[in-house]
C-alpha positions as CSV (number, residue, x, y, z in Angstrom):
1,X,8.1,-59.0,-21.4
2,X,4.6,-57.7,-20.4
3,X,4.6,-54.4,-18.7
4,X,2.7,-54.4,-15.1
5,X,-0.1,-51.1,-15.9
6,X,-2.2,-48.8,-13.7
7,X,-5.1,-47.1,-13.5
8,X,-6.2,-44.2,-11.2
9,X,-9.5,-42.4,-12.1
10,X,-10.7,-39.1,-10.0
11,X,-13.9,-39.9,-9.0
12,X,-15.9,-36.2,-9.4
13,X,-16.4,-35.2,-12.8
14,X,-14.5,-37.9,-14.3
15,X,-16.6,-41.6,-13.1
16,X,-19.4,-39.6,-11.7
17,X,-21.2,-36.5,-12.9
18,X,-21.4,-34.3,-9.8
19,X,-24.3,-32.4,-9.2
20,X,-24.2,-28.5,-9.4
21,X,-24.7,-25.9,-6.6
22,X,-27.8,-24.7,-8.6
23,X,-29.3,-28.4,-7.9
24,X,-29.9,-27.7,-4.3
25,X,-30.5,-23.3,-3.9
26,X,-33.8,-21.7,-3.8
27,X,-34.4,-19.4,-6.8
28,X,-37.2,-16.8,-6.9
29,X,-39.5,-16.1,-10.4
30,X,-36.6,-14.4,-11.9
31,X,-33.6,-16.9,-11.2
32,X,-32.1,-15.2,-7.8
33,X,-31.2,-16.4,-4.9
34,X,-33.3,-16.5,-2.4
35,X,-31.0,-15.2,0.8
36,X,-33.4,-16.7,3.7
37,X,-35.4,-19.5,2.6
38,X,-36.9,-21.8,5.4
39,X,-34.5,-24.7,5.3
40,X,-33.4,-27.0,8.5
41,X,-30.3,-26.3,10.0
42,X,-27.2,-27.9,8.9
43,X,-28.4,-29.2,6.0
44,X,-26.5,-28.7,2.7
45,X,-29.3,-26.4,1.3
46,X,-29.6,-24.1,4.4
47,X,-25.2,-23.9,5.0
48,X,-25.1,-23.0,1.0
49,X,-27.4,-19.9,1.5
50,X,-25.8,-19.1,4.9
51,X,-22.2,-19.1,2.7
52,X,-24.2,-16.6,0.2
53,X,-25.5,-14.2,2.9
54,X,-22.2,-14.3,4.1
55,X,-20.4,-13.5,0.8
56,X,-22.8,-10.5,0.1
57,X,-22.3,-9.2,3.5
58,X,-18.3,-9.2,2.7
59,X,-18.4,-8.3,-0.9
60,X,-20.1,-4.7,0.2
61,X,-18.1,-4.7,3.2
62,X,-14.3,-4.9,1.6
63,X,-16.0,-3.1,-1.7
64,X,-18.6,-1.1,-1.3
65,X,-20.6,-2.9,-3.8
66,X,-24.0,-4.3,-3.0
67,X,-24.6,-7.5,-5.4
68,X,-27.6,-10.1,-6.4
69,X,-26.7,-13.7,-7.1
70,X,-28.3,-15.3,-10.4
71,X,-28.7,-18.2,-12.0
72,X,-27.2,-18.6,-15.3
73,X,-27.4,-21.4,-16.7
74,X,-25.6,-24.2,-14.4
75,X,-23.6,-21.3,-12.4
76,X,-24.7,-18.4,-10.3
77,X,-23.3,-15.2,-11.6
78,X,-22.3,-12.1,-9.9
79,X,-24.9,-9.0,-10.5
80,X,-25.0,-5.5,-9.4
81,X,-28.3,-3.8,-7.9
82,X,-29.6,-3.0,-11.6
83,X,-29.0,-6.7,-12.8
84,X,-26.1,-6.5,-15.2
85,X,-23.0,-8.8,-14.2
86,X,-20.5,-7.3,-12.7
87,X,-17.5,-6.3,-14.6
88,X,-15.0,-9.1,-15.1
89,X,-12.0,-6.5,-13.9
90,X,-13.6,-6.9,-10.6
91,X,-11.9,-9.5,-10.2
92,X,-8.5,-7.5,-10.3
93,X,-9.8,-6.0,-7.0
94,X,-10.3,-9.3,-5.6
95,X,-7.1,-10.3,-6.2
96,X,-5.4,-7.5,-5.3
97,X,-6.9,-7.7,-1.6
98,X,-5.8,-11.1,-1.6
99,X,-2.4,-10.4,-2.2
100,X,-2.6,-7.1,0.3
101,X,-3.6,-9.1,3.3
102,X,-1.3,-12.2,2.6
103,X,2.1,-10.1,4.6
104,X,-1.0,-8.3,7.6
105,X,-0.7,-10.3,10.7
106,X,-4.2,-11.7,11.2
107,X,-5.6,-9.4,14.2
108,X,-4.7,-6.2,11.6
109,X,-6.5,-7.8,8.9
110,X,-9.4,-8.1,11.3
111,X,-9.4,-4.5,12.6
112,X,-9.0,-3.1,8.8
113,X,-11.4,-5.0,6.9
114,X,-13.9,-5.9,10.3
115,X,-13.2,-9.9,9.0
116,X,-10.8,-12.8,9.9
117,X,-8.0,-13.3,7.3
118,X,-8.7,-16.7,7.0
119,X,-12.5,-16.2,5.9
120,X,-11.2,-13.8,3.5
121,X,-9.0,-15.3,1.8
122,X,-11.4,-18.6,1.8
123,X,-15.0,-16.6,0.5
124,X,-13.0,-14.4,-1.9
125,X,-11.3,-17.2,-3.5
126,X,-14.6,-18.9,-4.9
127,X,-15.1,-16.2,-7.3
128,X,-13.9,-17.5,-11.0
129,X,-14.2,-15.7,-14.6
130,X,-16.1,-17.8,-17.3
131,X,-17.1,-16.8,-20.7
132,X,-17.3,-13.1,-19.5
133,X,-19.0,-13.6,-16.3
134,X,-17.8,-13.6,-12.9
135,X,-19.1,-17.1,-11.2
136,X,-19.3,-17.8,-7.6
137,X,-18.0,-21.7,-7.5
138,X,-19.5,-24.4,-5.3
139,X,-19.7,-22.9,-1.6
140,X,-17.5,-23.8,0.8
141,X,-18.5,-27.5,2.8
142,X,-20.4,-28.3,-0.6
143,X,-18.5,-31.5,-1.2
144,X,-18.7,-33.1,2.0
145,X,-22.5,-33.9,1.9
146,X,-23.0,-36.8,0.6
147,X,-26.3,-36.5,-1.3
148,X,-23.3,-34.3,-3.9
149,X,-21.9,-37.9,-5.0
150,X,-22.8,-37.9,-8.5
151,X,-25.7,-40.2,-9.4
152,X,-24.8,-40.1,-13.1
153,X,-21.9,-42.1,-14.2
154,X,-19.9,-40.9,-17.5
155,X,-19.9,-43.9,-19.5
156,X,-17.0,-43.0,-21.8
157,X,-14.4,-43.1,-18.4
158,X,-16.7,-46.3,-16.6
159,X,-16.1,-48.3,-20.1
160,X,-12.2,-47.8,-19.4
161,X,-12.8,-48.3,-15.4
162,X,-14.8,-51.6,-16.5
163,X,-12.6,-53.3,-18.8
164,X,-9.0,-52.3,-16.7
165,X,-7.8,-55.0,-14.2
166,X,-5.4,-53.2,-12.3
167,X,-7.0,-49.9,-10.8
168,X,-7.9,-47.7,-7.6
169,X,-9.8,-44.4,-7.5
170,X,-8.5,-41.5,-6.1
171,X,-10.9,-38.9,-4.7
172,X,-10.2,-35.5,-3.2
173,X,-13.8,-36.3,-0.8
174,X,-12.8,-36.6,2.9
175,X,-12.1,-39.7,4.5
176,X,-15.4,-39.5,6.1
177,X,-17.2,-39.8,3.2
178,X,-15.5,-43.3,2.6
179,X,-18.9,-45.6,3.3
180,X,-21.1,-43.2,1.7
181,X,-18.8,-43.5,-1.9
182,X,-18.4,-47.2,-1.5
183,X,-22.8,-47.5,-0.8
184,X,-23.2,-44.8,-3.9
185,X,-20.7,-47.1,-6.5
186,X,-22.2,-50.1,-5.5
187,X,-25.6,-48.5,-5.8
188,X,-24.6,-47.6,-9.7
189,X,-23.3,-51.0,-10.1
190,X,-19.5,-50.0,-10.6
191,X,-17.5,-52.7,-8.8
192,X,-15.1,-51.6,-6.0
193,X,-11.4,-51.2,-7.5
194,X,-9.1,-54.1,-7.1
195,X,-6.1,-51.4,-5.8
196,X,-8.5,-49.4,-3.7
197,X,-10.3,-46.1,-2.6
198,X,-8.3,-43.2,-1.5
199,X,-10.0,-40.6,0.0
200,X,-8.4,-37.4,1.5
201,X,-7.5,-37.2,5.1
202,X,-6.2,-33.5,6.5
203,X,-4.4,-34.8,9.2
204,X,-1.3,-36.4,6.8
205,X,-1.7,-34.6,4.1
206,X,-1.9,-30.7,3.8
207,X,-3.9,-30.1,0.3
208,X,-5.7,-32.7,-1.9
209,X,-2.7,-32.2,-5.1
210,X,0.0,-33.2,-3.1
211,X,-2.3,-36.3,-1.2
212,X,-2.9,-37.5,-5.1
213,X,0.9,-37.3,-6.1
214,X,2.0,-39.1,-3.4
215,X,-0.7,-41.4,-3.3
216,X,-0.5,-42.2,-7.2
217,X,3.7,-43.0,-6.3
218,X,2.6,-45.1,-3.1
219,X,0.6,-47.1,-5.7
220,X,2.9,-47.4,-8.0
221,X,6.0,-48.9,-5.6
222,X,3.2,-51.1,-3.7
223,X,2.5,-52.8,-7.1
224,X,5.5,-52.0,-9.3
225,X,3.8,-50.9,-12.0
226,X,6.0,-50.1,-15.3
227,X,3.3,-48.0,-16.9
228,X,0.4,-45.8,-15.2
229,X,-2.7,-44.1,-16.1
230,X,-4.4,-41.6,-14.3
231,X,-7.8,-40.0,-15.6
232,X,-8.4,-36.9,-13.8
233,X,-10.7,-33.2,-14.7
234,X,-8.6,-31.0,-13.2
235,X,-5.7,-30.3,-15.7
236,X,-3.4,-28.5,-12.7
237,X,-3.9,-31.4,-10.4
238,X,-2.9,-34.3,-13.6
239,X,0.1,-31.8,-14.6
240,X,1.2,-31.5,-10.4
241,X,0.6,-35.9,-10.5
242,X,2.6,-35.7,-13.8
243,X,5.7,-33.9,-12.2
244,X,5.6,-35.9,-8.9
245,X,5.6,-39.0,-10.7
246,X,8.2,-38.4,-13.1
247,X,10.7,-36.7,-9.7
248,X,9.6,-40.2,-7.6
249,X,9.3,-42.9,-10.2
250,X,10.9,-41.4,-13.3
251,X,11.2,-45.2,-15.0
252,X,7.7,-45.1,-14.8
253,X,5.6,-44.8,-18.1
254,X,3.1,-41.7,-17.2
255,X,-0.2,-41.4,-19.3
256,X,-2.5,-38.7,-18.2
257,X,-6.4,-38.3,-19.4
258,X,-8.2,-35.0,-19.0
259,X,-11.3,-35.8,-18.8
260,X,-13.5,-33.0,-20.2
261,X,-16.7,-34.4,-20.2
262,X,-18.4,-32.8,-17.0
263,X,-16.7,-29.2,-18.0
264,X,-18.3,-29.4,-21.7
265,X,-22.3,-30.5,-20.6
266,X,-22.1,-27.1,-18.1
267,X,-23.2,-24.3,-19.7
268,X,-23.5,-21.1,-19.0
């Protein structure tokens, strides 16, 4: 008997190449950021330099330690005032704050460190160690523009998403973003999956790893499928997918792709 299969593809990184956060800043003549360049309100260029200056401020507030932010590659890197990166044990103190505020009640928090818990905990968090260098990640809001919907589609994973009957894609991207996908695929000519797009909506589900577990389980009861693929670039979020399907559906054949592609063409 022929066994009813799946496929789920992540769309960032693993369809699509998404763009970088270096696409859209403002460098000067010697690759830093430029803190206050004249861009219009509310625009993704002018929120991700708002989200910098807002960084540095905090970063000498909680530390003492005044910083530059330079491009390195694809990434902006962490530098003190005489241009070398910062030590990577920085992030230890990072981490350790963290940790220390996680038991404070919020207005404590506030009146020791002079910021909201919350925007700690949010701003510190987007500071990652590669290769030796401490990187600031994509800044917060960066994904819900939609001009960072990748224009470049990874041929290896649209070869599979082409020739596959059965198959949905599963994005972290907000619900509102769902026109603005469906315009940019059609644009690239990928066809619209026969299952469906499933985008992320906060108000049923609380983080994007559990909203793909359960939505990779809806799937497979809607359209009893025996076997499933899922093709995704974050290895934590296929492992959590993994484990949820295998708890839910553990009759189910589970075959998960890391897709590596976008993380091997950024350099640093």
């Amino acid at each position: 008997m022929e066994k009813n299969v799946g496929h789920i593809f992540d769309m960032d990184d693993t369809l699509l190449f998404s763009p970088y956060v270096t696409d859209f800043v403002r460098f000067d003549d010697v690759g830093e950021v430029v803190l206050n360049p004249n861009f219009l309100e509310g625009t993704l260029q002018n929120n991700s330099h708002k989200f910098f200056r807002k960084f540095i401020s905090m970063i000498l507030s909680l530390f003492e330690l005044d910083i530059i932010l330079k491009k390195k590659g694809d990434f902006i890197i962490l530098c003190d005032q005489d241009r070398f990166p910062v030590p990577i044990s920085f992030i230890e103190d990072i981490n350790f704050i963290i940790l220390e505020i996680e038991d404070i009640i919020p207005s404590k928090v506030k009146e020791r460190y002079s910021f909201e818990k919350s925007i700690i905990k949010s701003f510190l968090g987007f500071v990652a160690e590669k290769e030796g260098r401490l990187i600031l990640e994509e800044p917060k809001g960066f994904y819900s523009y939609q001009e960072t919907i990748g224009m470049q589609a990874n041929e290896n994973v649209v070869e599979i998403y082409q020739s596959v009957k059965n198959k949905a894609i599963l994005t972290g991207r907000d619900i509102s973003m769902y026109p603005d996908i469906t315009r940019k695929l059609s644009y690239m000519g990928i066809d619209l999956p026969k299952n469906g797009l499933y985008c992320f909506d906060g108000r049923y589900y609380k983080n994007i790893k559990d909203f793909k577990g359960e939505i990779v389980n809806m799937l497979i009861e809607m359209h009893s499928w025996d076997v499933v693929h899922v093709y995704e670039d974050k290895q934590n979020w296929l492992s959590h997918i993994e484990e949820s399907v295998k708890e839910k559906n553990k009759q189910v054949e589970f075959f998960g792709h890391y897709i590596r592609d976008a993380k091997c063409r950024r350099l640093l």
